[in-house]
DOMIVEX-854774 format. One record per atom (N, C-alpha, C): x, y, z; atom name. Coordinates in nm, 2 decimals. Each point is the difference from the previous one (the first is absolute). Layout:
N
<rec <X,Y,Z>,"CA">
...
% end
This chain:
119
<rec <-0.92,0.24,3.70>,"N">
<rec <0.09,-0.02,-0.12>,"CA">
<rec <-0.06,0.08,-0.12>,"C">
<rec <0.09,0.08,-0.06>,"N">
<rec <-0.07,0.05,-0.14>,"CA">
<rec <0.00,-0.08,-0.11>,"C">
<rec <-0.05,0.06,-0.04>,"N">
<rec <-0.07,-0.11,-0.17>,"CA">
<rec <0.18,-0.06,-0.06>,"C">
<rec <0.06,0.11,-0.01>,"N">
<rec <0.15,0.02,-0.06>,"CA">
<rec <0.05,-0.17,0.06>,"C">
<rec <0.02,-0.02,0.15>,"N">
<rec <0.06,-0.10,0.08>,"CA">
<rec <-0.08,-0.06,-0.04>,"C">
<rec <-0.15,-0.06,0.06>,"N">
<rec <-0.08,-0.11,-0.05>,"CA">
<rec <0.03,-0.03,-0.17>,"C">
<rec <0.02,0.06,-0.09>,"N">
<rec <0.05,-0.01,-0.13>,"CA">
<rec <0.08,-0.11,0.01>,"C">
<rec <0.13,0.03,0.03>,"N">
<rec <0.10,-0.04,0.00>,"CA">
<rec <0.03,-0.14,0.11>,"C">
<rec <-0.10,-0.01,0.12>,"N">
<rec <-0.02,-0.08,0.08>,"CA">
<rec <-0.07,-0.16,-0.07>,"C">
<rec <-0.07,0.07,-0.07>,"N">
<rec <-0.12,-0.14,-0.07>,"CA">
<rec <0.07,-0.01,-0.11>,"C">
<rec <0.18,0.07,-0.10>,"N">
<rec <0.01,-0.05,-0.11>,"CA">
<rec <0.06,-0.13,0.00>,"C">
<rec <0.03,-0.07,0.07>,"N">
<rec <0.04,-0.13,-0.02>,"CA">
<rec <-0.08,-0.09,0.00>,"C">
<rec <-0.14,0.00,0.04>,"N">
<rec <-0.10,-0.06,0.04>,"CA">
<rec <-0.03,-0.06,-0.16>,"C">
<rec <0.00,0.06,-0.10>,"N">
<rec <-0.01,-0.06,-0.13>,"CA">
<rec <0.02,0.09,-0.14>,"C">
<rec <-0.11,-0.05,-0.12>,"N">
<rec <0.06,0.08,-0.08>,"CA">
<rec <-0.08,0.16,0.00>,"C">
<rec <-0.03,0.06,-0.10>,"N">
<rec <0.03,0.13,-0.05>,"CA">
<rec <-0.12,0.07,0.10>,"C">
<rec <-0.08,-0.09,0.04>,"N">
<rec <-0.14,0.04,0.04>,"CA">
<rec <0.01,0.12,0.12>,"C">
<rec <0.15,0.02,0.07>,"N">
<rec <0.01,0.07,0.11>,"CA">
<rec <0.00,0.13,-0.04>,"C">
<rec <0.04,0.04,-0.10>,"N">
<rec <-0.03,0.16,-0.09>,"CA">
<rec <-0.13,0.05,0.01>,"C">
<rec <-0.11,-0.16,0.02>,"N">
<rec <-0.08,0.13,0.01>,"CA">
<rec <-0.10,0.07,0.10>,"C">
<rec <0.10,-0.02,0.09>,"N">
<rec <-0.04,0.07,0.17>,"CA">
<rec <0.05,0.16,-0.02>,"C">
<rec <0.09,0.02,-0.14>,"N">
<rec <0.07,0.11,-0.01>,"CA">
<rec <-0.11,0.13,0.03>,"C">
<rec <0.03,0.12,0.05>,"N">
<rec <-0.08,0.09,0.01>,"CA">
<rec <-0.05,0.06,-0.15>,"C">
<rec <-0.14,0.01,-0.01>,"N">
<rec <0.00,0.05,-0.08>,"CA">
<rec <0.05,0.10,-0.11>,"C">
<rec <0.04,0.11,0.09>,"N">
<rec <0.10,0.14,-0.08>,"CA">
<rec <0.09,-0.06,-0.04>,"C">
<rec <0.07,-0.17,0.06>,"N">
<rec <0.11,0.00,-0.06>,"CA">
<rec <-0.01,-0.06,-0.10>,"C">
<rec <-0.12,-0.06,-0.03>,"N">
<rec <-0.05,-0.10,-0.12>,"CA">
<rec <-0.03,0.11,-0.08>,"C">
<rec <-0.06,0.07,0.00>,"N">
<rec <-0.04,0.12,-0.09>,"CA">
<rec <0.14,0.09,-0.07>,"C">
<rec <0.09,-0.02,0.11>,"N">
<rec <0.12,0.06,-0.02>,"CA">
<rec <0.10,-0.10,-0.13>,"C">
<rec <-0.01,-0.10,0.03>,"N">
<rec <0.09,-0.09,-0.07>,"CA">
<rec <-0.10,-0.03,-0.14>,"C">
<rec <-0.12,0.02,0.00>,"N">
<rec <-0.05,-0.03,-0.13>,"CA">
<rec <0.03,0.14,-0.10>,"C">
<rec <-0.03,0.11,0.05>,"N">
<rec <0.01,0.10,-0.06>,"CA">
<rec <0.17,-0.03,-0.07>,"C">
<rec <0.09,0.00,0.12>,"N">
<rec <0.14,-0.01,-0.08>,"CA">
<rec <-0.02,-0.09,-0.13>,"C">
<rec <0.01,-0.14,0.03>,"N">
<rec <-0.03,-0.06,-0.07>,"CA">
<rec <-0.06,0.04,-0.15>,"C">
<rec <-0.11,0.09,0.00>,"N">
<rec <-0.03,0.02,-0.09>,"CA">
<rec <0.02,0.10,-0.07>,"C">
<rec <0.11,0.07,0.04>,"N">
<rec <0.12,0.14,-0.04>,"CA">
<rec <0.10,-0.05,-0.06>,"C">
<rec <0.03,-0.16,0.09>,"N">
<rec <0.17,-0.04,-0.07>,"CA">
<rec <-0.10,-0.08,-0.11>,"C">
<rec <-0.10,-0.02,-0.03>,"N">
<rec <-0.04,-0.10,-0.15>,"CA">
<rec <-0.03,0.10,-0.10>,"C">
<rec <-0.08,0.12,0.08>,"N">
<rec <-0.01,0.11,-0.14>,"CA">
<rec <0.10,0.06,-0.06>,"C">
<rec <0.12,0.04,0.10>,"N">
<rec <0.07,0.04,-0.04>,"CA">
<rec <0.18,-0.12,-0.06>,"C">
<rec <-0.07,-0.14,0.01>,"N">
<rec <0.10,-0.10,-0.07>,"CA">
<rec <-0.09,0.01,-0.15>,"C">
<rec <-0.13,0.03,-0.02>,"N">
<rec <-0.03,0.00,-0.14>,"CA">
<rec <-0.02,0.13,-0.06>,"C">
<rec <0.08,0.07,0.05>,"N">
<rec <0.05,0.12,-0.07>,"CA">
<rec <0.12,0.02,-0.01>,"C">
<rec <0.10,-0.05,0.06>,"N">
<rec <0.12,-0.03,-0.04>,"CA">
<rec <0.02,-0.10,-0.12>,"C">
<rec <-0.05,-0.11,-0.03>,"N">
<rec <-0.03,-0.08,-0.03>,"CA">
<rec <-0.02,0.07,-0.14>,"C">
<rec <-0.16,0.05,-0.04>,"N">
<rec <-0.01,0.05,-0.13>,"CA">
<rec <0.09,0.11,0.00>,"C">
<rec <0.07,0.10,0.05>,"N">
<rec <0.09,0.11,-0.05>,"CA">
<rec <0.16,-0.08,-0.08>,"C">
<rec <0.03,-0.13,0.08>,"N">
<rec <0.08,-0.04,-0.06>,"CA">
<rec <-0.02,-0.10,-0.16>,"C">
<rec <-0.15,0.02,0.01>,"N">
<rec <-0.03,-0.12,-0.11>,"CA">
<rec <0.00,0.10,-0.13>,"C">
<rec <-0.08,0.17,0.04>,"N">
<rec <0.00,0.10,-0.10>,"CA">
<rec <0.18,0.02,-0.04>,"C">
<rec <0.04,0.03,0.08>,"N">
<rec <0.14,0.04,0.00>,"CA">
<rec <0.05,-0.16,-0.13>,"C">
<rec <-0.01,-0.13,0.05>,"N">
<rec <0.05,-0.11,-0.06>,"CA">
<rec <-0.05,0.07,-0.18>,"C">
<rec <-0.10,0.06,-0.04>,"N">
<rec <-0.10,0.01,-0.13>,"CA">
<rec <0.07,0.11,-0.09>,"C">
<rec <0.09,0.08,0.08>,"N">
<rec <0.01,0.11,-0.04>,"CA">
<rec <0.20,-0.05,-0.09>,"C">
<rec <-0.01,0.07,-0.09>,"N">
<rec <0.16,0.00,-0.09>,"CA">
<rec <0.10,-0.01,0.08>,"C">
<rec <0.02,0.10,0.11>,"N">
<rec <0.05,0.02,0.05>,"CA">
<rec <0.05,-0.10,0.12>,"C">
<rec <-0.11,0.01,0.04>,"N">
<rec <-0.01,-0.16,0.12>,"CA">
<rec <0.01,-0.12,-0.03>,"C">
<rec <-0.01,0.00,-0.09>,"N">
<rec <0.07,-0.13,-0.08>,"CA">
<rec <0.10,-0.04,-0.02>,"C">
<rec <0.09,0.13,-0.03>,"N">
<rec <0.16,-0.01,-0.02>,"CA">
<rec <0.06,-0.02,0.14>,"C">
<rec <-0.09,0.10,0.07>,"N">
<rec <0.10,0.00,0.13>,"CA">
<rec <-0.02,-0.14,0.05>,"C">
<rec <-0.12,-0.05,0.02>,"N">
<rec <-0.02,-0.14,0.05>,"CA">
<rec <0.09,-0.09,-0.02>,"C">
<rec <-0.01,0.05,-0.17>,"N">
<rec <0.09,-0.15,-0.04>,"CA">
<rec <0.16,-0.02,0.05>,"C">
<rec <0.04,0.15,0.00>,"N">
<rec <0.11,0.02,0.05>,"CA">
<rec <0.08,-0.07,0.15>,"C">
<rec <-0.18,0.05,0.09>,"N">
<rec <0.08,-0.02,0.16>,"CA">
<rec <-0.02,-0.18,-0.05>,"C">
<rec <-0.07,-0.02,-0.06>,"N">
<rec <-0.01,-0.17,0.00>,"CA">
<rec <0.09,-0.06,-0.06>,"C">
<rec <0.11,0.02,-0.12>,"N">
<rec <0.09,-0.02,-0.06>,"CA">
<rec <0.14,0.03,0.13>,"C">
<rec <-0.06,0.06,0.03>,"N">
<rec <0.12,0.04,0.15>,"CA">
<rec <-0.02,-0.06,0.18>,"C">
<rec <-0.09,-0.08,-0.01>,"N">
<rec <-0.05,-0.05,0.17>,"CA">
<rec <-0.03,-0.16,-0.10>,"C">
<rec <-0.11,-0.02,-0.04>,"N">
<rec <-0.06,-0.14,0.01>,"CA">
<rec <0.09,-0.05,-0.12>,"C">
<rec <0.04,0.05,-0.11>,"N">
<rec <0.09,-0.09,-0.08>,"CA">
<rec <0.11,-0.04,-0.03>,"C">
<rec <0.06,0.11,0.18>,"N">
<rec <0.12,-0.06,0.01>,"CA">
<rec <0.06,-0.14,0.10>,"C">
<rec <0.13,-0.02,0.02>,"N">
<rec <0.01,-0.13,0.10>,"CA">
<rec <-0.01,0.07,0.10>,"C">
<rec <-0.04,-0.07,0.08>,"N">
<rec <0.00,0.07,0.15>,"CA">
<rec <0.15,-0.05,0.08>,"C">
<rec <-0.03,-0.11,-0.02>,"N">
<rec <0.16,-0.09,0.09>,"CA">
<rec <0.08,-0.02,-0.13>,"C">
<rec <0.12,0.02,0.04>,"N">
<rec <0.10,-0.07,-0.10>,"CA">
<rec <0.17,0.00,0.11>,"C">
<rec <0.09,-0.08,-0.07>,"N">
<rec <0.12,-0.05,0.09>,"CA">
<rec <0.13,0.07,-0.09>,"C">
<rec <0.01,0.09,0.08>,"N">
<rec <0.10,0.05,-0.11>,"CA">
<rec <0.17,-0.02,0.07>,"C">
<rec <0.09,-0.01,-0.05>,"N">
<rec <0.13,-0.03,0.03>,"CA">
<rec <0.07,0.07,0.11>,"C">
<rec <0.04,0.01,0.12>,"N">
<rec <0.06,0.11,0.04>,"CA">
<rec <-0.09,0.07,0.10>,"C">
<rec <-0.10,0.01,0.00>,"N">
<rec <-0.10,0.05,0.11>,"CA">
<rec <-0.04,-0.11,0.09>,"C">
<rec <0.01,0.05,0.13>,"N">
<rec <-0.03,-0.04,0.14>,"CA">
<rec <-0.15,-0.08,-0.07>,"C">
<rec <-0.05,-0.09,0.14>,"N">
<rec <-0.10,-0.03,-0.01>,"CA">
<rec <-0.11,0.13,0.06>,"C">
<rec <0.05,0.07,0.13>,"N">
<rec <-0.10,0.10,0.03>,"CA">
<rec <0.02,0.13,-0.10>,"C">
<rec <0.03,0.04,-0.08>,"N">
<rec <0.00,0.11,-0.09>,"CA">
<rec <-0.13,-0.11,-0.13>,"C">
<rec <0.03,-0.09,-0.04>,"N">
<rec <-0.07,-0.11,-0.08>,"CA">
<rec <-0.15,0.00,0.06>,"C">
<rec <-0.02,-0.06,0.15>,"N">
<rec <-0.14,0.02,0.07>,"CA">
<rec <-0.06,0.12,0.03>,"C">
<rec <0.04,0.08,-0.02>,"N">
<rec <-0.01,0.19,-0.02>,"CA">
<rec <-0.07,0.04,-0.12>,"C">
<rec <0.08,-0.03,-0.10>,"N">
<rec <-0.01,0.04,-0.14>,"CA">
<rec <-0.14,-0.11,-0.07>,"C">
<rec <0.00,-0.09,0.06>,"N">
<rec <-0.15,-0.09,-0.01>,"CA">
<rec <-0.10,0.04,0.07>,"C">
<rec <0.05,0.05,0.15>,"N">
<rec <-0.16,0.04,0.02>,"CA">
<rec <-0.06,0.14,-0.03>,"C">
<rec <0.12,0.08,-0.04>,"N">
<rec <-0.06,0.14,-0.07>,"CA">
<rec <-0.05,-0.04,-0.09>,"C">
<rec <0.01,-0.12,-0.11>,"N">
<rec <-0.04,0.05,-0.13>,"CA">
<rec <-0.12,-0.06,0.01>,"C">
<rec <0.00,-0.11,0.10>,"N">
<rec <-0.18,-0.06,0.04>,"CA">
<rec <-0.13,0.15,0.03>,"C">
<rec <0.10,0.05,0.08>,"N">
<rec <-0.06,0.09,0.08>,"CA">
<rec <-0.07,0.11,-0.13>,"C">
<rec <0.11,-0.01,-0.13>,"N">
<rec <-0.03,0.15,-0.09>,"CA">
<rec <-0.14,-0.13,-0.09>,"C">
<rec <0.02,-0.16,0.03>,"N">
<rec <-0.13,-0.03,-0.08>,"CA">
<rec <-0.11,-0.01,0.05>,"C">
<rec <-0.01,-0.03,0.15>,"N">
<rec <-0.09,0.05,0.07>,"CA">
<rec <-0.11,0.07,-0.01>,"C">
<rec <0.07,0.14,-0.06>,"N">
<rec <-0.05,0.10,-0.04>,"CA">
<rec <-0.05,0.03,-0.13>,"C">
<rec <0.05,-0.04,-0.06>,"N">
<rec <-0.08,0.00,-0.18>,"CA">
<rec <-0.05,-0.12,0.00>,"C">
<rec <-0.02,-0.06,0.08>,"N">
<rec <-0.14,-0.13,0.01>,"CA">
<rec <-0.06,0.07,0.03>,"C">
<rec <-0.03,0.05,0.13>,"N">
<rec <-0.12,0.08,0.04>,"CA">
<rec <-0.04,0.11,-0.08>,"C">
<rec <0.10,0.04,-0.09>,"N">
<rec <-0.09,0.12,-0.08>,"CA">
<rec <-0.07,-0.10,-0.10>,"C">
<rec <0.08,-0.11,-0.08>,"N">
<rec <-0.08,-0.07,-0.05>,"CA">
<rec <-0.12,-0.08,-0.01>,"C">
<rec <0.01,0.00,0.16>,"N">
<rec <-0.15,-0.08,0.01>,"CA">
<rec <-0.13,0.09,0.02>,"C">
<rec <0.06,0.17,0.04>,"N">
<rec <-0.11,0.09,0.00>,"CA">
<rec <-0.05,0.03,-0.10>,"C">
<rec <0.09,-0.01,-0.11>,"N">
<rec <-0.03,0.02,-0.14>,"CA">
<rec <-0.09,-0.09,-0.01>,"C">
<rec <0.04,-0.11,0.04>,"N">
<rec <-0.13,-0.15,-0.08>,"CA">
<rec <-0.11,0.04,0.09>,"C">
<rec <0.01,-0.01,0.13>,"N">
<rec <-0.16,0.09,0.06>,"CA">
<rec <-0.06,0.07,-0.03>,"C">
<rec <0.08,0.13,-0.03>,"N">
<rec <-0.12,0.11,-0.06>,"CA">
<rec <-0.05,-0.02,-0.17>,"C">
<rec <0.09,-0.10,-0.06>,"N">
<rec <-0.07,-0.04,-0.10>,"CA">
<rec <-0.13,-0.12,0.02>,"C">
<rec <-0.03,-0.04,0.10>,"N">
<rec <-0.07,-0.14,0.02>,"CA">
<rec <0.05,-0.11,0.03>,"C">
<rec <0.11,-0.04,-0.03>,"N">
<rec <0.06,-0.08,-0.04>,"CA">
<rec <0.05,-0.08,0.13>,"C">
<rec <-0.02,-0.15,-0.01>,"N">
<rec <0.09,-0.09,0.13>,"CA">
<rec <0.16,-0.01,-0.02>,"C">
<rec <0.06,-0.02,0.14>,"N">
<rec <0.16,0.01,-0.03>,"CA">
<rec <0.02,-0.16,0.07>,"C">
<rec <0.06,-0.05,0.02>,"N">
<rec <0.07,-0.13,0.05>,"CA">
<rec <0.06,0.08,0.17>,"C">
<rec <0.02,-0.04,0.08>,"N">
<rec <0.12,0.05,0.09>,"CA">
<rec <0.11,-0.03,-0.04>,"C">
<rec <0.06,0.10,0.05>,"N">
<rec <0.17,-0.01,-0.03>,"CA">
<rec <0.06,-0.11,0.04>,"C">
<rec <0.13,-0.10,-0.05>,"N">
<rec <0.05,-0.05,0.11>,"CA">
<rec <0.12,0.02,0.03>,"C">
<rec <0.00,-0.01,0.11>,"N">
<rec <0.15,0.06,0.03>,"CA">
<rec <0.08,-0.11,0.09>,"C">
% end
């Protein structure tokens, strides 16, 4: 049996402890990632927080934010289906989605803690 099957043989046996039969290259492998997607989430992170400092990023910020997070998301309007209505709600979730997450990179690369979203 290779390591791969025995892996996957013993994972029900209990909790997390079966990972660590993993071969080493692949432990070496997943830490390295690991530590590519963290370097490179706090460099995203501060480029949006410089960007947040600057005149210009500021306006625009405020902009996509006056246009995604402070608008309604759901509303019932006269005349429209209910599936055009559950369409038009989950795009605009979907456009807040997204200016949360720039928002919260901003509060990261400033230091800063964020709450989770709730959705």
């Amino acid at each position: 049996m290779t390591d791969f099957e025995n892996l996957i043989q013993n994972a029900p046996s209990g909790g997390w402890e079966w990972f660590d039969g993993a071969d080493e290259k692949i432990k070496k492998a997943l830490e390295l990632s690991e530590a590519k997607e963290t370097e490179d989430r706090a460099a995203i992170a501060s480029a949006w927080a410089q960007f947040a400092e600057t005149p210009g990023g500021r306006k625009a910020l405020e902009n996509l934010f006056a246009n995604t997070l402070y608008r309604t998301v759901f509303f019932v309007s006269l005349g429209l289906d209910m599936q055009s209505m559950a369409t038009f709600g989950a795009f605009r979730e979907g456009q807040n989605a997204v200016a949360h997450m720039i928002a919260s990179a901003i509060a990261e690369g400033r230091g800063e803690t964020t709450k989770p979203r709730d959705v």
